[in-house]
N, C-alpha and C positions, 0 to 999 in steps of 0.2 A: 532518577537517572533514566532515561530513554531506556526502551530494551525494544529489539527485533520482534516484531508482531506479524509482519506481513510482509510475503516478496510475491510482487504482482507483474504476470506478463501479459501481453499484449497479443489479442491473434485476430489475425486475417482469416482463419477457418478452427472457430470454436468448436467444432466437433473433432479438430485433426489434433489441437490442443491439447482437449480434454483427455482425451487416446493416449497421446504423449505423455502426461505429466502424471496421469494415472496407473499407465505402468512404469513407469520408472519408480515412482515414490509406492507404489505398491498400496494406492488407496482409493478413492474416487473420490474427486470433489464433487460437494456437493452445491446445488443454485443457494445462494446467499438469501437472505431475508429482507424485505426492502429498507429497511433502515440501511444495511450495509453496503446498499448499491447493488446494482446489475454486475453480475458474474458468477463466479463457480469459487470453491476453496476449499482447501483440506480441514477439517475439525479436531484433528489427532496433533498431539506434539504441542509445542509450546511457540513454535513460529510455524503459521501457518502458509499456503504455499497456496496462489488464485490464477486465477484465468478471466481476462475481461475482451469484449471484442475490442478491438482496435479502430480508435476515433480522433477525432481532431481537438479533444479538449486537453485541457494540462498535465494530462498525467496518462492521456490513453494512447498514446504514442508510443511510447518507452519502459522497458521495464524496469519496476522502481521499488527498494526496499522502503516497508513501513517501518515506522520510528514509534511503538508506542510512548505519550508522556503522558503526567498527571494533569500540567495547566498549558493548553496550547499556545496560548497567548506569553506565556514567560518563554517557554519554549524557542516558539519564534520571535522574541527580542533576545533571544541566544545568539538564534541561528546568525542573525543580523550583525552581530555584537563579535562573532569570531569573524566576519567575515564574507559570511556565506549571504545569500536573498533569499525571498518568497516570492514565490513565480505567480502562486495561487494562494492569498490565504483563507481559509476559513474557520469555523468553531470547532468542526469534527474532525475533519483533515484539512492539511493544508501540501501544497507539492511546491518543494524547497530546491537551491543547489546552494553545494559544499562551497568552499573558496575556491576548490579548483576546476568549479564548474558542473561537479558530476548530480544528477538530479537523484532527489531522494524524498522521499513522504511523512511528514509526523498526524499521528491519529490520537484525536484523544482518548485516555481510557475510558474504556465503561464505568456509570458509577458504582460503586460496591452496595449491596446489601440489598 
């Protein structure tokens, strides 16, 4: 079952951002590792909370909840199969919209062990 992994926003001034969402959640994100892509995110909790600059690719536009699942590929003939499309797909993430249009992300999980 999917479960909330990541809710990612979008900025036009990554340091006014970071200020932001650092004090409010009362933690500092931190710059991600490059496997995870360019940006910032919190490491604490179970649903983590990012910061990416704002671009013209699929998903840098808009702020978009992660979807973690185990197989991304069944996943997204889910997504398809209720209804919904893949805007962007890929093997690690893919950026998705619901049937009623609202855009959303699934990421695959990490492998264990």
């Amino acid at each position: 079952m999917p479960r909330p992994s990541l809710i990612e926003f979008p900025a036009d001034d990554t340091e006014r951002a970071l200020r932001f969402w650092g004090g409010l959640l009362g933690e500092e994100l931190d710059p991600r590792v490059q496997e995870e892509g360019e940006g910032w995110q919190t490491r604490a909790g179970s649903t983590a909370v990012g910061v990416h600059e704002r671009g013209r690719g699929p998903g840098d536009s808009f702020s978009l909840p992660y979807f973690e699942v185990a197989d991304i590929a069944t996943a997204l003939t889910q997504v398809t199969t209720l209804g919904g499309s893949v805007v962007h797909p890929g093997e690690r993430w893919a950026i998705c919209k619901d049937s009623e249009g609202s855009p959303f992300a699934l990421a695959a999980a990490a492998p264990s062990g």
